[in-house]
C-alpha positions in Angstrom: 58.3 20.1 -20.4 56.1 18.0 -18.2 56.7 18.2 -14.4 55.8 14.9 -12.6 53.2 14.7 -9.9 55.8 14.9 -7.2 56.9 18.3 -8.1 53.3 19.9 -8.7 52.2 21.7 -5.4 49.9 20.0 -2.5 47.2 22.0 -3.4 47.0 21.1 -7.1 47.9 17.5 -6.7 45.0 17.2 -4.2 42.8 19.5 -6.1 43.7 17.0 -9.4 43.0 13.8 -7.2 39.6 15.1 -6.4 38.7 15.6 -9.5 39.9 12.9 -10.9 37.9 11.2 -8.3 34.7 12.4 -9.2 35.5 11.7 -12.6 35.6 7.9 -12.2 32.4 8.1 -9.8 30.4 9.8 -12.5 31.6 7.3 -15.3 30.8 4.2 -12.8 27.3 6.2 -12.5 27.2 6.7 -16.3 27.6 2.9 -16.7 25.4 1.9 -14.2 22.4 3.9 -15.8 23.4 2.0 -19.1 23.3 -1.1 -17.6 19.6 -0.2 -16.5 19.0 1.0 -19.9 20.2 -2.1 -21.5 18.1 -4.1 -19.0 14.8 -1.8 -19.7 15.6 -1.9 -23.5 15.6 -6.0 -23.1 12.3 -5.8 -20.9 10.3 -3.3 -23.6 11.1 -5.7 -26.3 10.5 -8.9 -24.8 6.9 -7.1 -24.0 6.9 -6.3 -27.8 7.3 -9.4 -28.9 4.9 -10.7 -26.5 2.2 -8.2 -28.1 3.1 -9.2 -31.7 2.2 -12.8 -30.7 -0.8 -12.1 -28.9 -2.3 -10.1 -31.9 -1.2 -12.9 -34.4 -3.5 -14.9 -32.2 -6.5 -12.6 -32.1 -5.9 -12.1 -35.9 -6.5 -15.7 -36.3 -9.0 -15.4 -34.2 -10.8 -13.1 -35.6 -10.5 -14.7 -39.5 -12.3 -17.7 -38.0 -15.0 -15.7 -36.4 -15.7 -13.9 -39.6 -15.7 -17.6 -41.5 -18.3 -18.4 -39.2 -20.1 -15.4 -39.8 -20.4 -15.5 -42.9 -21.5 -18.7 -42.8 -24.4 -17.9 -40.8 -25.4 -15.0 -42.8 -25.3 -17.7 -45.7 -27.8 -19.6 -44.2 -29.7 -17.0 -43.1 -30.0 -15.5 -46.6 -33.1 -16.4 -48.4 -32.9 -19.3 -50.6 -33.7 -19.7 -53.9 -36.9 -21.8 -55.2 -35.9 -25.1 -55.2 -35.3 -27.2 -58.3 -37.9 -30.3 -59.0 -36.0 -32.8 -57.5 -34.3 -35.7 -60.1 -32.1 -38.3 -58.4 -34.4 -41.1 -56.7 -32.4 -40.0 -53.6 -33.7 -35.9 -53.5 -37.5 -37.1 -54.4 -37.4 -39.4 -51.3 -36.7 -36.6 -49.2 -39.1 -34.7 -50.9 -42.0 -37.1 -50.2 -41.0 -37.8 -46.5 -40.7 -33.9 -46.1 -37.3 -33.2 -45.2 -35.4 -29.7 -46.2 -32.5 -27.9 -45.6 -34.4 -24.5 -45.0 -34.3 -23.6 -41.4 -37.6 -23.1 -39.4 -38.1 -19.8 -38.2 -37.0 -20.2 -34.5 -33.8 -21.5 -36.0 -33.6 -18.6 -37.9 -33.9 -16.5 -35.1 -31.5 -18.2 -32.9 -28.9 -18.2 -35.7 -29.9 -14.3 -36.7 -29.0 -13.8 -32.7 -25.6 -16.0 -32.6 -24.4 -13.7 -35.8 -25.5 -10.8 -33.8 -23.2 -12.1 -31.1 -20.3 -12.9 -32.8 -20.4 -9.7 -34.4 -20.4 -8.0 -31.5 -17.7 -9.9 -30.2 -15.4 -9.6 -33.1 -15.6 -5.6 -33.2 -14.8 -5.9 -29.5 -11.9 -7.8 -30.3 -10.7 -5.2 -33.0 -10.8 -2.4 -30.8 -8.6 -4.0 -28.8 -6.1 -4.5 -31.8 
């Protein structure tokens, strides 16, 4: 048989209130720390995604840089000996001099941009 709250004595009822009190100020506690969870959850993955974009950049990035790196190695590479020229067009360069080889300061300037970028794009990977 269950008494009702009336009939249980002072000291109980008080000692029951209390507790009951505490109860509800640890649950508003409990939620409040969720809330602040929820919040920081929201915060760390809005940072996340943030990241994920920032390194789909640099990836990007980075695949142009070593496009234009191997280009300049390609053009750095020795050539081949040329063929005898046979279209009217390629024997008039011939005769008024003109090449695609690069002079040797060229060379060197494009040997040192390669250098560069090379340097930049491990930089840019370590950061990744």
């Amino acid at each position: 048989m269950v008494r009702p709250l009336s009939s249980v004595p002072g000291d109980t009822s008080a000692l029951f209130e209390s507790q009951l009190s505490q109860l509800s100020h640890s649950l508003a506690e409990l939620r409040a720390a969720d809330r602040r969870r929820d919040a920081e959850l929201r915060a760390l993955r809005s940072i996340v995604r943030e990241a994920d974009e920032r390194a789909r950049s640099l990836d990007m990035v980075l695949a142009e840089i070593d496009e234009l790196l191997r280009a300049g190695r390609a053009l750095l590479e020795p050539t081949e000996e040329p063929t005898p020229p046979t279209t009217l067009f390629e024997r008039m360069r011939t005769r008024i001099g003109a090449t695609s080889q690069l002079e040797p300061r060229q060379r060197e300037v494009l040997a040192e941009l390669v250098a560069r970028m090379s340097s930049v794009r491990e930089q840019i990977r370590s950061c990744l």
